[in-house]
N, C-alpha and C positions, 0 to 999 in steps of 0.2 A: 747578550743574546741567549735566549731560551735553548735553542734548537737548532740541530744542524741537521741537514738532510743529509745521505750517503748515498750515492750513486755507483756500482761497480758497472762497468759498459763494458762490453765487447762486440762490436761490430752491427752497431744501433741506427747506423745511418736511415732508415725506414722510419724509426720510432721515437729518436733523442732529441728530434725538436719538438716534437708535440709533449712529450713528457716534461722538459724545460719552461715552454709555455703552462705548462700547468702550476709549476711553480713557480716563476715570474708572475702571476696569477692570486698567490694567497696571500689572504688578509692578513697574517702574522710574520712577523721577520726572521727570517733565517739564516745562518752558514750553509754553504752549498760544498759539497768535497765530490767532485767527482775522479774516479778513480780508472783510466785506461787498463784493459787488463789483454794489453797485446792487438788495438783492433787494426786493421787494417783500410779498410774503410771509406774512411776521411770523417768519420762522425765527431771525432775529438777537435778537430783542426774547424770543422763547423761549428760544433757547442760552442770554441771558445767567440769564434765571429759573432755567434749569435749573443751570449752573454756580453759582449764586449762593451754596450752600454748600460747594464745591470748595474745598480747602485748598490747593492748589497755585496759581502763578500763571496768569491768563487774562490776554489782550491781546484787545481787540475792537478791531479798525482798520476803516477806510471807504476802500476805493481807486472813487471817482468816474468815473474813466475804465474803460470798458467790456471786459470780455475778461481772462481767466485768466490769461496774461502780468502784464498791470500789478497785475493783484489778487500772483501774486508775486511780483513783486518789494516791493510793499510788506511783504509779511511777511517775503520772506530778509532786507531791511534792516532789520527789529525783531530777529534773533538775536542772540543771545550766547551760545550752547552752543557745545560742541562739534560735535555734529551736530545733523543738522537733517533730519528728515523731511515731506517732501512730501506730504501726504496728501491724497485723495477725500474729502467733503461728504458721501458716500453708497454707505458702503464699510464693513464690519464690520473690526474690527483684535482678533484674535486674542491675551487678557492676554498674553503671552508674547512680542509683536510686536520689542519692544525694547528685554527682556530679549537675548532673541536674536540681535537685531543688534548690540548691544555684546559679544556672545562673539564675534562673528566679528570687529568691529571689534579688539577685543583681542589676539586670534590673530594678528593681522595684523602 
């Protein structure tokens, strides 16, 4: 696997499933690490419902200590792709997101 996506959430219930469908959505294969960073919610206990028949791998991690910082670095320390995208909890990603960034990655 090229790629893994990183997700830190915090109380995403409005926006973590449309951000999900986006990436259940692209044309390249990914690790998925989403990372709980204290939500309350129920966005997490959703995501995993919703992934629950995703063929790809999913990672749910718990980062306890407060703040987007420690949420990633818990998840850059779950990779093992190549790259590794940082991604918003509440952000549309366009099927073609990373397709397209391995062209350029390649070119390079």
């Amino acid at each position: 696997m090229r790629w893994s996506i990183v997700i830190p959430v915090y109380n995403e219930v409005d926006f973590l499933p449309q951000t999900l469908e986006s990436f259940v959505a692209q044309t390249t294969a990914f690790d998925l690490i989403i990372i709980d960073n204290g939500s309350t919610d129920g966005c997490i206990d959703k995501a995993r419902a919703q992934l629950a028949d995703y063929a790809g791998k999913v990672t749910f991690l718990h980062e306890p200590r407060p703040g987007q910082v420690f949420a990633l670095q818990a998840g850059i320390a779950a990779v093992t792709s190549e790259f590794t995208a940082i991604c918003d909890a509440d952000t549309y990603y366009p099927p073609h997101y990373l397709s397209a960034a391995t062209q350029l990655f390649d070119t390079m």
